[in-house]
C-alpha positions in Angstrom: 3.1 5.7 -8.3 3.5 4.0 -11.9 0.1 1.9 -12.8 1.0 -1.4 -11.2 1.1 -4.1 -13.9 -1.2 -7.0 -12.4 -3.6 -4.8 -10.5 -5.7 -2.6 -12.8 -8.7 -0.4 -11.5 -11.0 -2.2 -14.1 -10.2 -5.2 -12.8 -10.8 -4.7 -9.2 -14.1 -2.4 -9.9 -15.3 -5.9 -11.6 -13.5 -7.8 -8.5 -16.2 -6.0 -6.2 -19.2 -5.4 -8.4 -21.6 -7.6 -6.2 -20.4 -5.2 -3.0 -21.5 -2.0 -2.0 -18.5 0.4 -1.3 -17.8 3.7 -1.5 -15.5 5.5 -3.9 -13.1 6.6 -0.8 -13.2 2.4 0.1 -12.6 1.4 -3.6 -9.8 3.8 -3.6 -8.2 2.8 -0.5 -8.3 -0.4 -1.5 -6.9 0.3 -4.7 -4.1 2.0 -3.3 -3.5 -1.1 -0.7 -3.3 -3.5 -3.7 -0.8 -1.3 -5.2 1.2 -0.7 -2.5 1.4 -4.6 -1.8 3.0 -4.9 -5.4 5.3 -2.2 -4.4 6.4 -3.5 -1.3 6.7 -6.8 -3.1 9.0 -6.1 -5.3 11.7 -4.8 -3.1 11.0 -6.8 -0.1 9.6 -10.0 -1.6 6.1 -10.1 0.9 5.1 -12.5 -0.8 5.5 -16.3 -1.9 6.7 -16.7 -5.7 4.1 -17.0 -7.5 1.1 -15.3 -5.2 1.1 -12.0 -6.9 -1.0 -13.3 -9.9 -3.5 -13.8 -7.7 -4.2 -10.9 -5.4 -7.4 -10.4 -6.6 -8.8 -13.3 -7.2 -7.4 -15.5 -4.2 -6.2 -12.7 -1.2 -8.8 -9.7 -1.9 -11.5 -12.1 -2.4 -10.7 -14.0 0.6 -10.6 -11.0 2.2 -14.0 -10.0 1.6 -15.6 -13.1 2.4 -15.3 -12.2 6.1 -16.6 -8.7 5.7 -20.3 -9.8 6.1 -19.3 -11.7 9.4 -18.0 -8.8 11.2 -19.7 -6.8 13.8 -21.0 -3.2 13.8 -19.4 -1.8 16.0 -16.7 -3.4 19.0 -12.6 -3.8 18.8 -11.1 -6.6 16.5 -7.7 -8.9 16.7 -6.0 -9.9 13.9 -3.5 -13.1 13.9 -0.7 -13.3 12.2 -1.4 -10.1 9.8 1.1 -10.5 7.2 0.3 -8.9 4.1 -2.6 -7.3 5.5 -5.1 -10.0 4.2 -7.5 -9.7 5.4 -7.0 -7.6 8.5 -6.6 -4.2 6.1 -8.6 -4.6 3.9 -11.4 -5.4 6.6 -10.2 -2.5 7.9 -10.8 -0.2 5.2 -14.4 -1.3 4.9 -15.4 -1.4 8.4 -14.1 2.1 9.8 -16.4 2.0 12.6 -14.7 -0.9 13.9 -10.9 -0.9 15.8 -8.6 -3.2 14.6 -5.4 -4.5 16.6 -3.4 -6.3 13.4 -0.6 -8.6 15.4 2.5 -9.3 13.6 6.0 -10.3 14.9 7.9 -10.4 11.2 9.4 -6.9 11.5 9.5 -6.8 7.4 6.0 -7.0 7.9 5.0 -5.0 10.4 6.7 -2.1 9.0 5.0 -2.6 5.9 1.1 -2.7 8.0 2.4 0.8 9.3 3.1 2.2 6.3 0.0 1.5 4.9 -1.6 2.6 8.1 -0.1 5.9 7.8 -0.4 6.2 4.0 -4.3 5.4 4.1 -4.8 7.3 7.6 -6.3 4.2 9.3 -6.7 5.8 12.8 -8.9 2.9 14.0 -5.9 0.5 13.1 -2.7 -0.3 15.1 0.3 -2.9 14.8 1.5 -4.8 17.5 5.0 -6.6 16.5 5.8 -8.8 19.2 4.5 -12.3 19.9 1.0 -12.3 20.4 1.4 -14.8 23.6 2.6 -11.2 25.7 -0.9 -9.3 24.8 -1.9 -7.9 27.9 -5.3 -6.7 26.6 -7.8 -9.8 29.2 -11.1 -10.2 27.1 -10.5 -6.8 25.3 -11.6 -8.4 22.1 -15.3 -8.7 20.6 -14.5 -10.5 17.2 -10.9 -12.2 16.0 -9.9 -13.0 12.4 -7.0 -14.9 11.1 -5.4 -16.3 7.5 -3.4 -19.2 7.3 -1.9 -18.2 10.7 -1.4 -21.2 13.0 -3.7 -24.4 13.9 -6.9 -23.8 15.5 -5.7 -25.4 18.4 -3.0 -22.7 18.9 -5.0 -19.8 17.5 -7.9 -20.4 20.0 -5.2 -20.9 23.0 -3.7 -17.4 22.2 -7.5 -16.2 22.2 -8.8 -17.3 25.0 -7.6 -14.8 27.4 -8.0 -12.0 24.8 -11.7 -12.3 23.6 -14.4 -11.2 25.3 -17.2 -13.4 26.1 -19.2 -14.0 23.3 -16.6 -13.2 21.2 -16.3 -14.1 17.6 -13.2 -15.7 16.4 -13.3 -16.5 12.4 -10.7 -18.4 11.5 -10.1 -18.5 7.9 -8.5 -22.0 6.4 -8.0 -24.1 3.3 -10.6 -26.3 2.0 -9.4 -29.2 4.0 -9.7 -28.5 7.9 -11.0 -32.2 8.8 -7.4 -32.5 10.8 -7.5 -28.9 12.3 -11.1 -29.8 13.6 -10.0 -32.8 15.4 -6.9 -31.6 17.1 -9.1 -28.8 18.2 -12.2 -30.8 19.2 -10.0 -33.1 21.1 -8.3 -30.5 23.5 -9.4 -28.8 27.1 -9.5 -25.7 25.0 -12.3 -26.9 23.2 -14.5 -26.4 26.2 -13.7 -22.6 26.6 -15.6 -22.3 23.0 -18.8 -23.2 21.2 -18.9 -25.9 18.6 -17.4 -24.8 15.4 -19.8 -23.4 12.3 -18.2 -24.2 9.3 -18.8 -21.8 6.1 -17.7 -22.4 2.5 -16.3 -19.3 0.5 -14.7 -20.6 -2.1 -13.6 -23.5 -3.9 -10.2 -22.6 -1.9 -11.4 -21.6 1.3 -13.5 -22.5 4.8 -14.2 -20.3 7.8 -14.0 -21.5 10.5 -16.4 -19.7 13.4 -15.8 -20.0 17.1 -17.4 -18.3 19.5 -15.7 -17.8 23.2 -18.5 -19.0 26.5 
């Protein structure tokens, strides 16, 4: 595979120099960010203009969540996408068993290519709508990215996650609105109050925890 031209090993070895990965992680995710481009280019994953900013914005994003996660227990991903964050999560946390959820065919080809390509055994796609997951409180921990309100996200959850699950819910700076609606609902009750966490000048999670 040619060297991609916006994702440079330099750049993402600087990208993660306050982390502690292995060279097999760094790799992988290396490989991940390259084959985003890829897939970009001939199957335009991505909104005009996002590309730019895989590092900076999506990978960083990303890794906010990793300190969040569990040691060990089986993970939901909504709305997968691109893979941000549920792969690259994934690729640090092979301990944990990831179930990515993604009903754009595009892109839940693309999740299983990568799956196969890095040999993610702990990692599988489902490519329907999440509202016909079978798995009742299967789930320890949840993640999502720009996926859906809270409201809806914590509807699909609730018969999914386990009790005393985790569900962090990753959002734009601005989640005043997405807190009401939320707060305001009988599906409010089936969680705890929401923690709030600042990653970036971008970016809040949201964490939820099932009763």
């Amino acid at each position: 595979m040619a060297l991609s031209s916006v994702i440079s090993r330099p750049a993402l070895e600087s990208c993660l120099s306050s982390f502690s990965f292995s060279l097999a992680q760094v790799e992988h995710l290396y490989q991940f960010l390259l084959l985003v481009e890829q897939w970009n280019l001939s199957h335009g994953l991505l909104a005009r203009g996002e590309l730019p900013r895989l590092l900076d914005r999506h990978l960083v994003d990303s890794l906010s969540l990793s300190s969040f996660l569990p040691a060990s227990g089986a993970g939901i991903d909504l709305g997968s996408g691109n893979g941000f964050p549920a792969l690259v999560l994934a690729i640090l946390h092979p301990s944990l068993n990831f179930t990515l959820t993604e009903s754009n065919q595009k892109k839940a080809r693309f999740l299983r290519y990568v799956i196969h390509r890095l040999m993610l055994s702990h990692v599988v796609v489902y490519s329907d709508r999440i509202e016909s997951l079978t798995n009742a409180s299967t789930f320890t921990f949840a993640t999502s990215r720009a996926f859906s309100s809270l409201l809806n996200s914590c509807h699909y959850l609730s018969p999914l996650l386990s009790s005393g699950g985790k569900f962090f819910a990753m959002k734009g700076f601005h989640v005043e609105h997405d807190l009401s609606e939320f707060s305001s609902s009988s599906v409010a009750g089936l969680y705890s109050s929401p923690e709030i966490h600042v990653v970036s000048p971008e970016s809040k999670i949201i964490l939820l925890t099932r009763q």
